[in-house]
N, C-alpha and C positions, 0 to 999 in steps of 0.2 A: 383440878389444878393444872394439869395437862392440855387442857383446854385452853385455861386462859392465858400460860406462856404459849402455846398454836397460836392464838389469833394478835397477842401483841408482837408477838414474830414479824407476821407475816404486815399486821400495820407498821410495824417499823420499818420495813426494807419495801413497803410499795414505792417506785421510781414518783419520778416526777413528771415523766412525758407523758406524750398522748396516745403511747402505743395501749393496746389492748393488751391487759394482765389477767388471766384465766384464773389465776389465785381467789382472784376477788368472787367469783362464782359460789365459792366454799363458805362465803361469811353468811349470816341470818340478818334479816332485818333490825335485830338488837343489836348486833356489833354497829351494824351501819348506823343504825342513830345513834348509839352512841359514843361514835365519832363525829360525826355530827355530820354526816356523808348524805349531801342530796341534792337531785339533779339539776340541772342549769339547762336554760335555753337552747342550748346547745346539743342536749342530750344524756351529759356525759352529768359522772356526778361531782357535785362541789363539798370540798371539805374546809372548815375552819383551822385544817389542821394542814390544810394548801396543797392534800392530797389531791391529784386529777384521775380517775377510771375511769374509765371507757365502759363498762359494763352493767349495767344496772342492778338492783337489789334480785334476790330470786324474788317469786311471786309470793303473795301473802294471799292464801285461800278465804281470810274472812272478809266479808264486807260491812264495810264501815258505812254509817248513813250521817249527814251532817245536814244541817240546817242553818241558812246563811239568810240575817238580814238587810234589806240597804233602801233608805227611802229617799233616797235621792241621786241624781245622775254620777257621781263622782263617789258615789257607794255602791253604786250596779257596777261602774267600770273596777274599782278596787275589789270588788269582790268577783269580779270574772276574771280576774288575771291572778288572782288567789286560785280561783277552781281552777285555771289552766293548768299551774304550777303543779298543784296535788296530783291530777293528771297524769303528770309526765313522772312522776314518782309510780311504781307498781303496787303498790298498796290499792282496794278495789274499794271506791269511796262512789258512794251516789247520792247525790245533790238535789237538795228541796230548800223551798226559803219563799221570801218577799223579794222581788226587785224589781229588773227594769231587763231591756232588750237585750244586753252585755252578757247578762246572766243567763239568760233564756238561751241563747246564740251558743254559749257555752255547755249544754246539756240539763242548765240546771233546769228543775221542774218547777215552776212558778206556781205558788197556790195562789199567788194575784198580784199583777204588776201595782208597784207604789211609787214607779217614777216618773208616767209616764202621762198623755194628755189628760186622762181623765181624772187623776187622783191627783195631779197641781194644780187645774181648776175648776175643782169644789167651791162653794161657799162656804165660809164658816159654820154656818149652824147645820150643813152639808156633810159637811168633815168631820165634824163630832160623832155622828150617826154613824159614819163610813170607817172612821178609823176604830169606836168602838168594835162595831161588829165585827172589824178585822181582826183586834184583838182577842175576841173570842170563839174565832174561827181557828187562832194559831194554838190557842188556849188548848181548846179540843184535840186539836192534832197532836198536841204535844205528849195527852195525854192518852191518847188513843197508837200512838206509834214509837216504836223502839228508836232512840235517835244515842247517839254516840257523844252530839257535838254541839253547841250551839254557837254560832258566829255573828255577832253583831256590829255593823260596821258605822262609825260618825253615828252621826244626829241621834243623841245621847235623848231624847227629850219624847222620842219616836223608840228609839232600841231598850231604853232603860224597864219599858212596859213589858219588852219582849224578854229580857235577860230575866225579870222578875217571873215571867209564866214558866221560865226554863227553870230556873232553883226550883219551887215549887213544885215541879215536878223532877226533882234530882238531876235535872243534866249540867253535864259542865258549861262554863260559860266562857266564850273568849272576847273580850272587848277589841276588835280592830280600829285603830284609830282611836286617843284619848278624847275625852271630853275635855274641855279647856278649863277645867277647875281652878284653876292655878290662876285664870284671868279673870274669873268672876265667879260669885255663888258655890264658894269651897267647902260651903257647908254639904255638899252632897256630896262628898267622901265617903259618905259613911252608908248611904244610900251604894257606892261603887264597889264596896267592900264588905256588901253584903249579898251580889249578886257576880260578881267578879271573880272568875277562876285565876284568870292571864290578862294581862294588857297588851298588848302589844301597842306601842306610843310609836307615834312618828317625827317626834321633834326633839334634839338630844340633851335638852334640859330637863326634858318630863322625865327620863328614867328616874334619877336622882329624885325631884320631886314626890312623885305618886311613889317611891321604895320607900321614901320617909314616913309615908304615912299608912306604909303596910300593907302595901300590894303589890302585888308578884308581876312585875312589868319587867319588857326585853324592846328596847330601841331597835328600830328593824326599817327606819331609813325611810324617806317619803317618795311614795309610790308614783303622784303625778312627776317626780323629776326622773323617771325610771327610761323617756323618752330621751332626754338630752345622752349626751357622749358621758364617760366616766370623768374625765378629765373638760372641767369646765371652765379653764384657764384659754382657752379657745376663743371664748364669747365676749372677754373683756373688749370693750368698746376704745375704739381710738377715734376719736372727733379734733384730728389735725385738723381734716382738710372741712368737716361740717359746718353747712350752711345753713343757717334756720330757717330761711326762706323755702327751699327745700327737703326741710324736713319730713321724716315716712311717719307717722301716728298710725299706736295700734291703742282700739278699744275695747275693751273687756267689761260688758254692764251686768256681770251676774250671770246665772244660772237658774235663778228665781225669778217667777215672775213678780214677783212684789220685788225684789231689785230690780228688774226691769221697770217697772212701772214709777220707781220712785227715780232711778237714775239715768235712763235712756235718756231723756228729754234734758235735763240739763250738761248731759255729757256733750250731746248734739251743738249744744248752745254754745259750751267750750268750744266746738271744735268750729263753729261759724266764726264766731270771735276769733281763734287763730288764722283762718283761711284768711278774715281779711288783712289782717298784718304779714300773711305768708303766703299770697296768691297761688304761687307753687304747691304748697304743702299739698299731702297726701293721707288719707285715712285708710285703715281697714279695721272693718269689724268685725272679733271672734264671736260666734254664739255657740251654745255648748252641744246643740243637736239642730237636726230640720226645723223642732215646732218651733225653737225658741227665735232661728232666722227668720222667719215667717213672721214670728209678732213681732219684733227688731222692725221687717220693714212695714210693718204694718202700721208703727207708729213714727215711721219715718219722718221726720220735717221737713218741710217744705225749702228746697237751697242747699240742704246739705246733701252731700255726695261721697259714694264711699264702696270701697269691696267688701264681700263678704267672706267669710271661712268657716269652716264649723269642727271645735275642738282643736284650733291649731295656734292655743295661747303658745305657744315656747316656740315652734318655727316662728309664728307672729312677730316675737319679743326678738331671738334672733335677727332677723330681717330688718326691725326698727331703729330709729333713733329715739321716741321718748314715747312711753304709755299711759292711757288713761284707764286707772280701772276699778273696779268695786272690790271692796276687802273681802276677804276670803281665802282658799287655800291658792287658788290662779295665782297670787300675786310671789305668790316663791316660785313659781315657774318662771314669771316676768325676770324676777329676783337670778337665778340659775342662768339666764340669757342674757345677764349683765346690762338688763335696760332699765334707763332711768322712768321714775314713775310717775305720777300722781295717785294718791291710793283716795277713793269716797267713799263715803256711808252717809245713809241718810235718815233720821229719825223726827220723834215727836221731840220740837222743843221742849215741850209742857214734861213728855214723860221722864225727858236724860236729865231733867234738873230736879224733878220730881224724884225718879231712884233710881236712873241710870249712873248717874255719878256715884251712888252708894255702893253699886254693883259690883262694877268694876273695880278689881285691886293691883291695875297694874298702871308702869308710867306712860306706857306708849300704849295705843290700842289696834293699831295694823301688827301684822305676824312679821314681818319687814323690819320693823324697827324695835319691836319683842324680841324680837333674835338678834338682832343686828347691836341692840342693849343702847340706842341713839337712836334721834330720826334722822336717819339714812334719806328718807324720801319726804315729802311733803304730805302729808296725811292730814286730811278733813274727815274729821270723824269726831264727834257729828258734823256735817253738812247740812245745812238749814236748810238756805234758802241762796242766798248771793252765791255769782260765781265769779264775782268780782274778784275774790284774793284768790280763785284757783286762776284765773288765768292769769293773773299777775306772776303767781310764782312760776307757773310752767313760762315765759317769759322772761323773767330774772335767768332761769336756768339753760332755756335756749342761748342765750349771750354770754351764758360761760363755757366753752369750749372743754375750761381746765377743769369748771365743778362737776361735770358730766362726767369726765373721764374718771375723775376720784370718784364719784358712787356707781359709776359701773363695775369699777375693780373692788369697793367694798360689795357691792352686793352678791358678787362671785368669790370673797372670801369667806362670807358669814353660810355662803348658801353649800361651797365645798364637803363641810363633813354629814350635810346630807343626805349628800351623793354616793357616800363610803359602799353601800349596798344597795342587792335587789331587793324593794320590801316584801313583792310577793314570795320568791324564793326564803326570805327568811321565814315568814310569816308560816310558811309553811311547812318548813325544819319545827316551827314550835307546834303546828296541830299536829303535827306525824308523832312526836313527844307526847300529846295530850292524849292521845288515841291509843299509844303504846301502854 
């Protein structure tokens, strides 16, 4: 009893500055989570309770081992600024998993990169063979190694095989990043909630959602917007003095090479088509790493002309006046930069009227106007074939001065309570919880 009026004492009367408070020394790693006390970028720890210390947790003598998966580039980055974060926490974690250079770079031990040139191009009947045996490589390990943890990040379709090898062998499971249930094929609820310790969702309608139907989820804020400033009322765009002749384009064709390959080529085509109505105008293209710059100009067209960048959608979008780019998570960062868009997708005619239209159960199908709960932007999705009414619409909207300025400043309203947190720093207040 004595105890527990000692430490809500001494949480009561911690200050508020940045001075260093020796008190804080005296707590256990229990008090400190559960206050919910954990380090920030900075060093020092953060509290939900808007406590600042200066001093870290004392040391934790056991070690914890976790295993993190991500089969794609924007799962390797999410999951190494997740390992960063643990890191900076004193709790003694050692890191094993699937991923990509991000994660390796960060200590983790890789039992076999799945993001990188060799495992995106497989052939299919390649891939079967390559990603079986993977799975029963991690199979083994799971079952041959003491693990604490399992982390599984996006691409539900890739991770669900892994969460499934982790129950099966008792380990806990933590879902980074939901599966989009909620937009298509909801029937695998039950499939999630049967391998699913924790969710952690990054979009703040899924909390609500996925609790509905019986999973233990914590909103923890989306991580690619983790680059921009806190306050993204910065970004709103003012197109006074904008001249569309003039105008700066940025292009975004994916991360995938099969988005590459299906949408490079007609983005190019857009962007011939505006160059000759807007001599001036200007392009630059994002690619999301080295390989993928390299195949970008590999398939370069003949006439068009353009910079390149590599991982820099959100300075991009900043810097721009209108974007062209494939759906996907990129386009909340566009979204966050207050740039106006065009969003593609491109599929089988034959298959989206065959049982894509059944699939899907939502009105919009970009995350842009999913959140936004309107089309905010002009979204082709699907995208056949003509790019006849994409360049018409980026057109119509070049010549509105005023329609630009209203979805710049909507898409920095919708995209604000996004921004509310770090998602690695949360994400990682809740493994420090799952480990305790």
């Amino acid at each position: 009893m004595f105890s527990n009026v000692f430490e809500r004492f001494f949480l009561t009367h911690l200050t508020y500055s940045s001075q260093p408070n020796p008190l804080i020394s005296l707590f256990s790693p229990r008090i400190l989570a559960e206050n919910r006390l954990i380090p920030t970028i900075s060093g020092c720890l953060f509290s939900q309770s808007k406590y600042h210390i200066n001093l870290l947790m004392p040391e934790n003598d056991k070690i914890y081992r976790i295993f993190l998966s991500a089969a794609e580039p924007s799962g390797d980055a999410h999951c190494a600024a997740l390992i960063t974060a643990l890191q900076r926490t004193t709790y003694n974690i050692e890191f094993v998993g699937v991923g990509g250079p991000k994660m390796a770079h960060t200590g983790c031990k890789l039992l076999q990169s799945t993001t990188g040139k060799a495992a995106m191009f497989l052939k299919p009947l390649t891939q079967i063979a390559h990603y079986y045996l993977l799975f029963k490589r991690i199979t083994r390990y799971f079952k041959s190694n003491k693990l604490d943890l399992v982390i599984v990040c996006d691409s539900p379709a890739f991770n669900f095989h892994i969460a499934k090898a982790a129950k099966k062998t008792n380990i806990k499971t933590l879902f980074y990043v939901a599966p989009q249930l909620w937009a298509w094929a909801s029937w695998r609820i039950r499939k999630l909630r049967k391998y699913c310790d924790k969710l952690c969702c990054i979009l703040p309608f899924e909390q609500n959602w996925f609790s509905q139907k019986g999973i233990d989820v914590t909103f923890v804020g989306h991580p690619l917007l983790d680059e921009l400033d806190f306050d993204l009322t910065r970004y709103r765009k003012d197109y006074t003095d904008f001249q569309p002749q003039n105008a700066h384009f940025v292009i975004v064709p994916g991360s995938r090479p099969a988005e590459i390959n299906a949408l490079w080529s007609p983005m190019q085509q857009i962007a011939l088509r505006l160059k000759e109505k807007y001599p001036a105008a200007v392009f630059t293209t994002v690619a999301v790493d080295s390989e993928k710059e390299q195949l970008l100009k590999q398939k370069q067209l003949r006439g068009f002309e353009c910079s390149y960048s590599i991982r820099t959608v959100a300075e991009s979008a900043v810097a721009a006046d209108f974007a062209i780019i494939a759906s996907g998570s990129a386009t909340l960062q566009v979204a966050a930069a207050g740039c106006p868009m065009v969003i593609m997708y491109q599929t089988s005619r034959i298959l989206w009227h065959l049982v894509g239209w059944w699939l899907v159960r939502t009105k919009f199908l970009s995350l842009v106007n999913i959140l936004a709960d309107k089309e905010l932007v002009p979204e082709f999705m699907p995208y056949f074939s003509s790019i006849d009414p994409i360049v018409e619409s980026i057109e119509q909207l070049l010549a509105d001065r005023d329609k630009l300025a209203q979805i710049s400043s909507g898409l920095i309203d919708f995209t604000t309570p996004l921004r509310q947190t770090k998602a690695p720093q949360k994400v990682a207040q809740v493994v420090l919880e799952m480990l305790d």
